[in-house]
C-alpha positions in Angstrom: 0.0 0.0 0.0 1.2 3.5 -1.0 1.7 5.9 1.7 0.7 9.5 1.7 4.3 10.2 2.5 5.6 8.5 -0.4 7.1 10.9 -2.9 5.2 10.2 -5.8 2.0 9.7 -3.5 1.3 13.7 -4.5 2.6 13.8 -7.9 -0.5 11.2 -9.4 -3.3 12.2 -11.3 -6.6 12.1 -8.5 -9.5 10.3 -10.9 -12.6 10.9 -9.4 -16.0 13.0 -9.3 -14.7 16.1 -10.2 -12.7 15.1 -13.3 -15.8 13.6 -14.4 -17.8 16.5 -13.7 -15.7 18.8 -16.4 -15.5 16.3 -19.0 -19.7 16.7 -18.7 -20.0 20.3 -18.1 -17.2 21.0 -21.2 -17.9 18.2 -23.7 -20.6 18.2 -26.5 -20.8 14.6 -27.5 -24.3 14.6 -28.9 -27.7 16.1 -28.7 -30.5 14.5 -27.1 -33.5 13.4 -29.5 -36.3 15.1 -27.5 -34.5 18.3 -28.2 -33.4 17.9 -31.5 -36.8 17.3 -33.0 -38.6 20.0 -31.2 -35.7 22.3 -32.1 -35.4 21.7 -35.4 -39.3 22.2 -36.0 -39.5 25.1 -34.5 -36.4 26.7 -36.3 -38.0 25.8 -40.0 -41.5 26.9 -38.0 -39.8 30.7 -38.0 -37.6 30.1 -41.0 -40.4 29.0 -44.0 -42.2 32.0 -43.9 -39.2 34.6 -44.5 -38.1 31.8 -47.1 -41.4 32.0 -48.7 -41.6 35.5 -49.0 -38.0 35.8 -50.4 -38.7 33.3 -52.8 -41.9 34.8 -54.5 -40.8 38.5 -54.1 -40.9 39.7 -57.9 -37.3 40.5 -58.0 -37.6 41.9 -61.7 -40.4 44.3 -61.3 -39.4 45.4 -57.5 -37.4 48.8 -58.4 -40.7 49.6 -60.3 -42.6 48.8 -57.4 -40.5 50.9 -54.9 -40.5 53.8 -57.2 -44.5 53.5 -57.3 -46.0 57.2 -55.9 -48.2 55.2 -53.2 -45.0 52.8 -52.2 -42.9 55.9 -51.5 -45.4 58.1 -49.9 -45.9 55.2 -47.8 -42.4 54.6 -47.2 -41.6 58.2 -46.5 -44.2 58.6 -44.3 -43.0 55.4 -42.5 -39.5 56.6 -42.0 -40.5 60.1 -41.3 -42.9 59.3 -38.8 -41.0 56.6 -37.1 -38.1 58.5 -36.6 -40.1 61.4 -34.5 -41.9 58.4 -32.5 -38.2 57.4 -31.8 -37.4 61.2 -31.1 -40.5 61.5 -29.0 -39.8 58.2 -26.8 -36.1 59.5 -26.2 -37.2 63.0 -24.8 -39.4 61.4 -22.4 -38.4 57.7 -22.2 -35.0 58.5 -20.9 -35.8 60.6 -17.8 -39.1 57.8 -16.7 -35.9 55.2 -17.0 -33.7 57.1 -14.8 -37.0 57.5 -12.5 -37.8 53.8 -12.3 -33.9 52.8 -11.3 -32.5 55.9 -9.4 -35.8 56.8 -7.2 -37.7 55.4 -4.5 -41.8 56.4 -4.7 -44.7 54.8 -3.6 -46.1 52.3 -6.2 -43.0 52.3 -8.6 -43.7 48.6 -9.3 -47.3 49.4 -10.3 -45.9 52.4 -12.5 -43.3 50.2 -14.0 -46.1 47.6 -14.7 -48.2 50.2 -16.2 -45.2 51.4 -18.3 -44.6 48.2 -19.8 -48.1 47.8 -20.6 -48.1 48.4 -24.1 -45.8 45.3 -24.6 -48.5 42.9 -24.1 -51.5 44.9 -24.8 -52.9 44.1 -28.6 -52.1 47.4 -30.4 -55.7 47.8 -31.5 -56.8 48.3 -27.8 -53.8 50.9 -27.6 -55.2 52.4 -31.0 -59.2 52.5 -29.0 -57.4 53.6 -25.8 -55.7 56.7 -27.2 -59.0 57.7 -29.9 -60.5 57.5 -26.4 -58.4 59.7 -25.0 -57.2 61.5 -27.4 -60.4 62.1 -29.8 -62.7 64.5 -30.4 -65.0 63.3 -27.9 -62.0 61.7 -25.7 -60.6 63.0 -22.1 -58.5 65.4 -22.7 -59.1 65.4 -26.8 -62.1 67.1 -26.3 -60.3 70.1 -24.6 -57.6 70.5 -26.8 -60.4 71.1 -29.3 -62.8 73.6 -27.5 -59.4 75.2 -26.1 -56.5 75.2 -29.0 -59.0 74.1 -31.9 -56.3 70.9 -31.9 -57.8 67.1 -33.6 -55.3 64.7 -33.5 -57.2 61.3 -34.8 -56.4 61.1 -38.6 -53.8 62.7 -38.9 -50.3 62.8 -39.3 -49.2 63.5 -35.8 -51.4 60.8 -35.0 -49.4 58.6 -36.7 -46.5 59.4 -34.8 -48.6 59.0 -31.3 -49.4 55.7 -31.9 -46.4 54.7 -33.0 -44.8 56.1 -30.0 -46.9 54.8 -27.1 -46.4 51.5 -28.8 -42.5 52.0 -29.2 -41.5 53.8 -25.9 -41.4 50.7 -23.4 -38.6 48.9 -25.4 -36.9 52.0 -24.9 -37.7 52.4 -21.4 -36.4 49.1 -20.4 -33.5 49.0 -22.3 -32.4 52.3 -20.2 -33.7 51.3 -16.9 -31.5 47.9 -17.2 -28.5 50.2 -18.3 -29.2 52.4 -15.4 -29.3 49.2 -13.2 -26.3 47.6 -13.9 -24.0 51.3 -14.2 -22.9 51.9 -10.8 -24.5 54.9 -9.1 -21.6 56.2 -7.1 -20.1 57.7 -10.0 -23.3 60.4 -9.5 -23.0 60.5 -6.4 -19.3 61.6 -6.6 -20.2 64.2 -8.9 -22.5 65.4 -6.3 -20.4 66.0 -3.5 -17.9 67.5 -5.6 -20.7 70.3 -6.1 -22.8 69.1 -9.2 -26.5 69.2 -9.4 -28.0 66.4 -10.0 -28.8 67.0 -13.4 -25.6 68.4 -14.2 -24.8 64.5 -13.1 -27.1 62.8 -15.0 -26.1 65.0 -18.2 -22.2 64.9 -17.4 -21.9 61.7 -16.0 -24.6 59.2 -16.1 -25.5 59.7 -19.9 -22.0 58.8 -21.2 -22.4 55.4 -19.1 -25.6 54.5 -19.9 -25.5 55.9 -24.2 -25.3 52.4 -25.5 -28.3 50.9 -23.5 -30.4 54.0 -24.7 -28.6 53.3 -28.8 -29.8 50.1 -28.3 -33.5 51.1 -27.0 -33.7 53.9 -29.3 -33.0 51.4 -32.4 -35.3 49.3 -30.8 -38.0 51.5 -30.3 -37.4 52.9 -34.2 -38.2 49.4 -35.7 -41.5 48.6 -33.6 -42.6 52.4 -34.8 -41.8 51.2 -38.5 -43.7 48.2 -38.0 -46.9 49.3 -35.8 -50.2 48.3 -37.7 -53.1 48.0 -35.4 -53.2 51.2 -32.9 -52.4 53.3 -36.6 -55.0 52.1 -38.5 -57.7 52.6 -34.7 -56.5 56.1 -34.4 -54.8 57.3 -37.3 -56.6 55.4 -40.0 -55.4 54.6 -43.6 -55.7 57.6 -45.7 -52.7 57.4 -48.5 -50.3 59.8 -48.1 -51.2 61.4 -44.6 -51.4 58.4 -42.7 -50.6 55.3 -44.5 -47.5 53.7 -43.5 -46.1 50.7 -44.9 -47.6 48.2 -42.5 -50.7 49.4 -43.4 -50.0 49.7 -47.2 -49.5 46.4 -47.3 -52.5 45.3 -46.1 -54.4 47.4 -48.6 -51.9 46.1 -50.9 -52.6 42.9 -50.4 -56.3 43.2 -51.9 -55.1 44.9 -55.3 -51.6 44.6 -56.0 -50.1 41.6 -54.3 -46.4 42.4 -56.0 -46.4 45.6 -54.2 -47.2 43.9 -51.1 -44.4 42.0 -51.3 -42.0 44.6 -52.0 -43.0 46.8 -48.9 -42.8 43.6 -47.2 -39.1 43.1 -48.3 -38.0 46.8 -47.0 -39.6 45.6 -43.8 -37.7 42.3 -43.9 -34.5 44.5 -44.7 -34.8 46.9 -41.6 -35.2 43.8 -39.5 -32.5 42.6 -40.5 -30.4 45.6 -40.2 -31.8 46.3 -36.4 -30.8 43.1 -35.6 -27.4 43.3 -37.1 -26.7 45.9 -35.5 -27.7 44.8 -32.0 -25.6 41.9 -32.7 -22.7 43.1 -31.0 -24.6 44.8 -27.9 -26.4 41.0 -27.5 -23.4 39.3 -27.9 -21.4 41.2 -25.4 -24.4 40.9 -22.6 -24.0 37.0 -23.2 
């Protein structure tokens, strides 16, 4: 028998539990047929579709149908409007984030519940919710009408209000789990060296937190572009002043099924780009 004492009692390789446990943790050595059936279904599930649509997109005839009037007034309308949504949600999306991580109030998870809302809520309640509020006849609609003469349903700023109620929360939570993980001492610094704390927030806590609100704001910019249902409930679908591409194609779809599927492939496109370009920021968070 071998002696602890022995010189080469140390020097031996220890087999055992452990060793076994890291060959298992680290090793790949095959996939396990209840999850590679399920997995691969779903991926050709969320694949077909996008495969279908590139297949029977009329390649030849598509720079015709993207330099159609009613495709670019759509598409114009679409960037135009989705990029003040995105301006919009950024103006007051940033400072409810820095509320909802940096303050203590009474019901903050309630407000942060109500906040995220519009995530789950189907976007044609948002559109009723808003014509309710909004509309002639709505809450405060009605007094921005007997007061400033203002209507907002059908029109173009509409456009942009629904997109933004719709868009804001992915921009609000991207921020608010920026502002979570940046460490708050670095304000705190700047205030007992004499800042305000706005001075703070603008000097010191925007530089940390200005790729969580790029990533929101992209965010936020590509569910604008693609909102449908609370547009069409309080904006409506007048060509030109209120027709974006989502809804164009849907009306497209009933006359001119190639120019659906060209405004389909733009969307497809900007989807593609958002996500390339979050690649990185995902990628790193992993």
């Amino acid at each position: 028998m071998t002696s602890l004492h022995e010189p080469g009692a140390a020097a031996r390789p220890r087999t055992g539990g452990p060793r076994r446990r890291r060959v298992t943790a680290g090793g790949r050595r095959g996939v396990p047929l209840p999850l590679l059936l399920p997995g691969v279904v779903a991926l050709v599930f969320l694949l077909l579709p996008l495969l279908a649509l590139l297949l029977r997109a009329p390649w030849r005839s598509l720079p015709e149908q993207l330099t159609s009037t009613e495709v670019w007034q759509a598409l114009q309308l679409s960037l135009v409007s989705a990029t003040a949504a995105t301006a919009v949600s950024l103006v007051l999306g940033v400072p409810l984030a820095w509320l909802l991580a940096r303050t203590e109030f009474p019901g903050r998870g309630l407000v942060r519940a109500l906040v995220t809302l519009p995530l789950v809520l189907p976007p044609v309640v948002g559109g009723v919710a808003l014509l309710l509020a909004l509309g002639r006849n709505g809450v405060v609609g009605k007094w921005l009408d007997a007061w400033f003469g203002i209507t907002l349903p059908f029109t173009t700023t509409a456009v942009v209000i629904a997109e933004a109620f719709v868009a804001m929360p992915f921009l609000v939570i991207s921020v608010e789990g920026t502002l979570r993980a940046a460490d708050p001492r670095y304000e705190e610094a700047a205030t007992t060296l004499g800042a305000s704390r706005f001075t703070a927030f603008r000097r010191v806590t925007l530089p940390l937190i200005a790729p969580g609100i790029a990533a929101g704001a992209v965010l936020a910019w590509a569910r604008a572009l693609g909102e449908f249902g609370a547009t069409i409930t309080f904006a409506g679908n007048f060509p030109g002043r209120t027709q974006t591409m989502p809804l164009a194609v849907y009306l497209a779809m009933q006359n001119d099924p190639e120019a659906a599927l060209a405004l389909s492939l733009v969307l497809l496109t900007v989807s593609i780009a958002v996500l390339a370009g979050l690649r990185d920021r995902w990628m790193t968070g992993a």
